[in-house]
Each structure stands twice: as structure tokens, then as C-alpha cells.
Backbone as a chain_set.jsonl record, in Angstrom:
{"seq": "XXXXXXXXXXXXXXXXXXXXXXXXXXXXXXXXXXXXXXXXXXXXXXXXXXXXXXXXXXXXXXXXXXXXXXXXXXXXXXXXXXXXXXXXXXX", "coords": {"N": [[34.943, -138.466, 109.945], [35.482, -139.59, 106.944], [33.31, -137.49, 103.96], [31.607, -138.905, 100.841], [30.681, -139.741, 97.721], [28.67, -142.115, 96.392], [29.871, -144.327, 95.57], [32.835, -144.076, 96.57], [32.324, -144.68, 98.796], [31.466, -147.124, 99.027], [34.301, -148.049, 97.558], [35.892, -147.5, 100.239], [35.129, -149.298, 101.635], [35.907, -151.392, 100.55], [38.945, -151.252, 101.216], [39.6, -150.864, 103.488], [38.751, -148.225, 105.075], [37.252, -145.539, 106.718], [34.234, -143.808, 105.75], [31.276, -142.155, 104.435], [28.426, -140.89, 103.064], [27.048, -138.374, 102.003], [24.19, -138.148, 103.043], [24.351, -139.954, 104.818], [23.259, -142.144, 104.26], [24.487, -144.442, 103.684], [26.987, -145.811, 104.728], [30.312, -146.752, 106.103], [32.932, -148.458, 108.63], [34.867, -148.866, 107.759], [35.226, -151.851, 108.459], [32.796, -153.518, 108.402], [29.804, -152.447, 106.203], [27.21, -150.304, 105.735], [23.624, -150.129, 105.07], [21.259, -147.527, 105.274], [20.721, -148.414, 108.543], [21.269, -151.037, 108.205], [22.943, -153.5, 108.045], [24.891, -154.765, 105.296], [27.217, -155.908, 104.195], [29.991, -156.98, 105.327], [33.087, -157.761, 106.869], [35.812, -160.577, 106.897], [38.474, -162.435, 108.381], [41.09, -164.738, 107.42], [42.866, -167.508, 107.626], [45.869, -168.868, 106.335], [47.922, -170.91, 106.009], [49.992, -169.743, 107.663], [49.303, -167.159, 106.092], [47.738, -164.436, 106.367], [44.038, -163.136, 105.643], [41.942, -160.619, 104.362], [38.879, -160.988, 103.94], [36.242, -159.577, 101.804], [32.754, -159.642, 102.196], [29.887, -159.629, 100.573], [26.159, -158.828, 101.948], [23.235, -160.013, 100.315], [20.819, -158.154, 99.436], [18.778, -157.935, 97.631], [16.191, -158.216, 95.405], [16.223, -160.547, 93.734], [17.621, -161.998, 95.481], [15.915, -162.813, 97.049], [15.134, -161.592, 99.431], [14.551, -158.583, 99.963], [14.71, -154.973, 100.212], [14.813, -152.538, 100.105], [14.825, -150.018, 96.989], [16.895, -148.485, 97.814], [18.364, -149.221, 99.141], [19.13, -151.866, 97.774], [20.201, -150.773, 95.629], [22.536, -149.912, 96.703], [23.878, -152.537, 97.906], [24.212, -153.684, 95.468], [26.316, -152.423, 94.569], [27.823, -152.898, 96.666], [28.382, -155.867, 95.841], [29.738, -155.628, 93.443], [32.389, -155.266, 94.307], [33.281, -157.148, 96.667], [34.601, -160.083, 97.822], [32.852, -161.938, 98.214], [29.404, -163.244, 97.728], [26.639, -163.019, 99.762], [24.016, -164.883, 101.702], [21.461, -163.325, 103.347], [21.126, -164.102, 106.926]], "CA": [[34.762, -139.463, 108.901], [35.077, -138.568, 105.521], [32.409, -137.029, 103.294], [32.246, -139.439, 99.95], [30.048, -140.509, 97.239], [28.543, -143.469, 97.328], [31.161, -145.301, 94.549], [33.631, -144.182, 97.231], [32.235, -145.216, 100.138], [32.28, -149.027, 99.171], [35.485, -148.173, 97.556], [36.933, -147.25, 101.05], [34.969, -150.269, 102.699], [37.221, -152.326, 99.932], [40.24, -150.965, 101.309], [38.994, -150.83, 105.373], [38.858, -147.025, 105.739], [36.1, -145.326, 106.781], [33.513, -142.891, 104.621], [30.067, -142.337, 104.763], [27.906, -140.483, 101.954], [26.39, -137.19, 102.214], [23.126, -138.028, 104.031], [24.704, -141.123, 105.99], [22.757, -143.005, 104.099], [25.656, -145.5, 102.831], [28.469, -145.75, 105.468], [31.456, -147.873, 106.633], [33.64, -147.942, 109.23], [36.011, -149.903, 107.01], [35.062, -152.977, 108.533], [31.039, -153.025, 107.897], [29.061, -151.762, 105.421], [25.637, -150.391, 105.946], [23.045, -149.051, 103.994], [20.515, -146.489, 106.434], [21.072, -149.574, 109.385], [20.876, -152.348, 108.211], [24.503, -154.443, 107.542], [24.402, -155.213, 104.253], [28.65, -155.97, 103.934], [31.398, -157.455, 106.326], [34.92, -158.316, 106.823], [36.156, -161.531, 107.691], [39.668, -162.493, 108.379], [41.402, -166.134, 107.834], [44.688, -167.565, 107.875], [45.715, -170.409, 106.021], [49.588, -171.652, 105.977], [50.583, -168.705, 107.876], [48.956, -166.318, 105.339], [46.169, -163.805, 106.832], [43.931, -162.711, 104.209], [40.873, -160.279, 104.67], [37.988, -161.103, 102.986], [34.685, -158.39, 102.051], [31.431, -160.169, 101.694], [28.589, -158.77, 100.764], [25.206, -159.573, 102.061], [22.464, -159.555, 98.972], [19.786, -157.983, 99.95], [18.017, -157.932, 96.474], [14.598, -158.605, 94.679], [16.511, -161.807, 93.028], [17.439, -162.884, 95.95], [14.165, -162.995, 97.93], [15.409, -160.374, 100.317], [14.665, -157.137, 99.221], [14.18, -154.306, 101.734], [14.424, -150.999, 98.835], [15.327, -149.753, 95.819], [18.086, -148.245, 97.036], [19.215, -150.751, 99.645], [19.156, -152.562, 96.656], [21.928, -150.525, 94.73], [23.708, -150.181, 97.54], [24.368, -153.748, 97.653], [24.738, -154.028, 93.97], [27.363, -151.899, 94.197], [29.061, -153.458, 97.239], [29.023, -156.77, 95.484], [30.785, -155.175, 92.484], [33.463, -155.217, 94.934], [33.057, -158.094, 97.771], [35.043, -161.6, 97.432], [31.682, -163.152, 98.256], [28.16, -162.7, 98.192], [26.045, -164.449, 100.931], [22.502, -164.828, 101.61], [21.353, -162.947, 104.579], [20.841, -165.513, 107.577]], "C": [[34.659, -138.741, 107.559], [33.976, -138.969, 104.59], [32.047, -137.654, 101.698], [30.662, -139.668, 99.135], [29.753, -141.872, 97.434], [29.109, -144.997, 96.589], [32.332, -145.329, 95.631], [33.754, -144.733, 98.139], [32.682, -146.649, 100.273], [33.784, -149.101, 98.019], [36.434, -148.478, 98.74], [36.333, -148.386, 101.782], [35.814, -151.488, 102.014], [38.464, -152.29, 100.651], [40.133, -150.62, 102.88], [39.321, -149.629, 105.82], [37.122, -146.3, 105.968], [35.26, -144.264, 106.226], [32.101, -143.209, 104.95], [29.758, -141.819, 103.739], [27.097, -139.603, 102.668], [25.347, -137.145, 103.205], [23.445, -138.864, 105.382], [23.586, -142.598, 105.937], [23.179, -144.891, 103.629], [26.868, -144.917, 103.889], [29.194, -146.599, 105.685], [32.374, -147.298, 107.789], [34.888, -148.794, 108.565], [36.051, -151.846, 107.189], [33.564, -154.392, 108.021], [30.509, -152.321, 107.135], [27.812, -151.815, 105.999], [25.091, -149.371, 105.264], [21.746, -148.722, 105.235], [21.481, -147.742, 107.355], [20.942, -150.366, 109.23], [22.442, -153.095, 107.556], [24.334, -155.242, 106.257], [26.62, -155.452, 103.455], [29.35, -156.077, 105.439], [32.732, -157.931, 105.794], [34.965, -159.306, 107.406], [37.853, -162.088, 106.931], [40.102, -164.041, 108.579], [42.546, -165.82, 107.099], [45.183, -168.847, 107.302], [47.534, -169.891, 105.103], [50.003, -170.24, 105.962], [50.343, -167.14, 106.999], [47.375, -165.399, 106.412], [45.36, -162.742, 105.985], [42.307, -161.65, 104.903], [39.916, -160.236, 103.324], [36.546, -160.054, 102.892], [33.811, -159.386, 101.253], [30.232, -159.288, 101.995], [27.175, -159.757, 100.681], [23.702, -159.062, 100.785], [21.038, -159.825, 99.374], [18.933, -157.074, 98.886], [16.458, -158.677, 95.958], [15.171, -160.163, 94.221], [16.593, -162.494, 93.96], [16.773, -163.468, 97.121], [14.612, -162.417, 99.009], [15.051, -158.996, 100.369], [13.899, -155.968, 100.195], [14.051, -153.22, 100.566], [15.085, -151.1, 98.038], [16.82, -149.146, 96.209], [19.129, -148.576, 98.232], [19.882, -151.696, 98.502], [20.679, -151.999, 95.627], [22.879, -150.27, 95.324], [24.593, -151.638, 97.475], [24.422, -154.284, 95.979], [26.079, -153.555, 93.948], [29.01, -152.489, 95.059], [29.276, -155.226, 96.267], [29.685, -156.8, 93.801], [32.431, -155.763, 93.273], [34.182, -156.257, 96.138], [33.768, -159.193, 96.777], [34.151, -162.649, 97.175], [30.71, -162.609, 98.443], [27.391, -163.377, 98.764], [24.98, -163.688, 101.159], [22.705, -164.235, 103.109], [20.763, -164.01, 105.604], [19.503, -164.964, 108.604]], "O": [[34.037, -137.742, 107.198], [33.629, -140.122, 104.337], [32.214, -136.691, 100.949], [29.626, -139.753, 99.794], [30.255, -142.648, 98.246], [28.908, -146.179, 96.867], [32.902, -146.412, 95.757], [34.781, -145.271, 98.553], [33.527, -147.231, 100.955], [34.244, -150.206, 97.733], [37.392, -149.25, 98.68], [37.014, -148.639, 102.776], [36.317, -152.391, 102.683], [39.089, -153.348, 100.712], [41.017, -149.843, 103.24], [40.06, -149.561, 106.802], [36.094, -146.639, 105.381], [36.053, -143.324, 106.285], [31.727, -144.21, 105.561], [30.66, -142.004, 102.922], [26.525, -139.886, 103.72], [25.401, -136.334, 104.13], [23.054, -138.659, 106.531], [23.241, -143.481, 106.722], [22.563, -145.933, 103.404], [27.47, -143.845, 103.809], [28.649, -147.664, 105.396], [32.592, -146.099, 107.967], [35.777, -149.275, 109.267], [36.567, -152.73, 106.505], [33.513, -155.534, 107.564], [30.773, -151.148, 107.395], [27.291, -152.772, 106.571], [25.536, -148.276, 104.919], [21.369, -149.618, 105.99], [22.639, -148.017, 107.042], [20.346, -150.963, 110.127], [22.7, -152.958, 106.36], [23.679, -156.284, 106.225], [26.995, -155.09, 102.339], [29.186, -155.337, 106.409], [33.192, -158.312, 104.718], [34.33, -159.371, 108.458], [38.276, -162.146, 105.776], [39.704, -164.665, 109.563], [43.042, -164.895, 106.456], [44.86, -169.894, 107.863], [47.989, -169.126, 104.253], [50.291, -169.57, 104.97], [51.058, -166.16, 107.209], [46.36, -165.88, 106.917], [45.858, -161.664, 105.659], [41.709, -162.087, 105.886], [40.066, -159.733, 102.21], [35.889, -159.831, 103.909], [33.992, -159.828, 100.118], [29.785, -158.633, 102.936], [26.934, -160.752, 99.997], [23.356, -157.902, 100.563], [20.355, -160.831, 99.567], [18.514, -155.933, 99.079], [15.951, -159.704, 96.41], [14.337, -161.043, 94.436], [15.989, -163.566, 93.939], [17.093, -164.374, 97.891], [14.266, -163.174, 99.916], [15.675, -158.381, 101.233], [12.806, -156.077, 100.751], [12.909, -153.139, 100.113], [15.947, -151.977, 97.971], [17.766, -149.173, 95.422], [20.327, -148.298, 98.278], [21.038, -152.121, 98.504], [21.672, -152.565, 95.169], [24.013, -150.3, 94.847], [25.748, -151.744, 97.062], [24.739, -155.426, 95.645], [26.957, -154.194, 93.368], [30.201, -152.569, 94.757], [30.428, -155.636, 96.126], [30.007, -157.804, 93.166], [33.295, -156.487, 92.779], [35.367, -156.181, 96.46], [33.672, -159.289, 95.554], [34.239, -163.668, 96.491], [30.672, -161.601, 99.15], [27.308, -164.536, 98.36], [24.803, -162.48, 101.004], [23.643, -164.467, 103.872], [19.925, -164.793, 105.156], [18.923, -165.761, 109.342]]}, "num_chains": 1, "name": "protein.A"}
């Protein structure tokens, strides 16, 4: 898996390859994002009039939005929803 900052990492979970960050504290396998373990980004795939589109949502797991596990859980997921189609409440 390659070795990446952690701008890259949810770069390459944009683009469904896989990267992790130095400690393995921020990884993907291109399909999932996670910050230490905890899933904080997914992929989901739909199809509409023969079109199949993949979508990255990120789950916001922030102080705003009454979730908030750390500070740097926290910029993790800031950073994936820089980049995510959607941002959704954790269920």
C-alpha cells in the first residue's frame, strides 16, 4: 500500500486507490476511508438510465455535528468532506 500524506490519502480514496499515511493513522483501501478504525468515508455505487456513477460520502464526525470522537478524527473528516459528494450523519 502506498506510503502518503494525509492530503493524499483522501485524494486516492477520491479516485478508489489505496494509501494510508505514515503511522496508519488515515487509510483507504479506495473504497473506505478510516481514520485510526473508525469509518469515517464510503463508496456507494448507483445507476440511473443505464449510467453507473460512484459516489464518496463522507461520514461527519465533528464537534458541529454532535459526533465528535477527536481533534484529529475531526480533520480527518474535514478533509474527506473537502472531497466527498455527500456528507451524512453517522447512523
Amino acid at each position: 500500500m502506498n506510503i502518503k500524506n494525509n492530503h493524499s490519502v483522501i485524494s486516492s480514496w477520491a479516485t478508489g486507490t489505496a494509501a494510508r499515511n505514515h503511522t496508519g493513522s488515515l487509510r483507504t483501501d479506495g473504497n473506505t476511508l478510516w481514520s485510526y478504525n473508525l469509518a469515517i468515508g464510503y463508496t456507494t455505487v448507483t445507476e440511473r438510465h443505464g449510467v453507473t456513477r460512484e459516489n464518496k460520502d463522507a461520514i461527519d464526525y465533528t464537534a458541529p455535528s454532535g459526533h465528535f470522537m477527536s481533534m484529529t478524527t475531526s480533520s480527518h473528516v474535514g478533509r474527506a468532506k473537502a472531497v466527498a459528494d455527500r456528507v451524512v450523519q453517522p447512523s
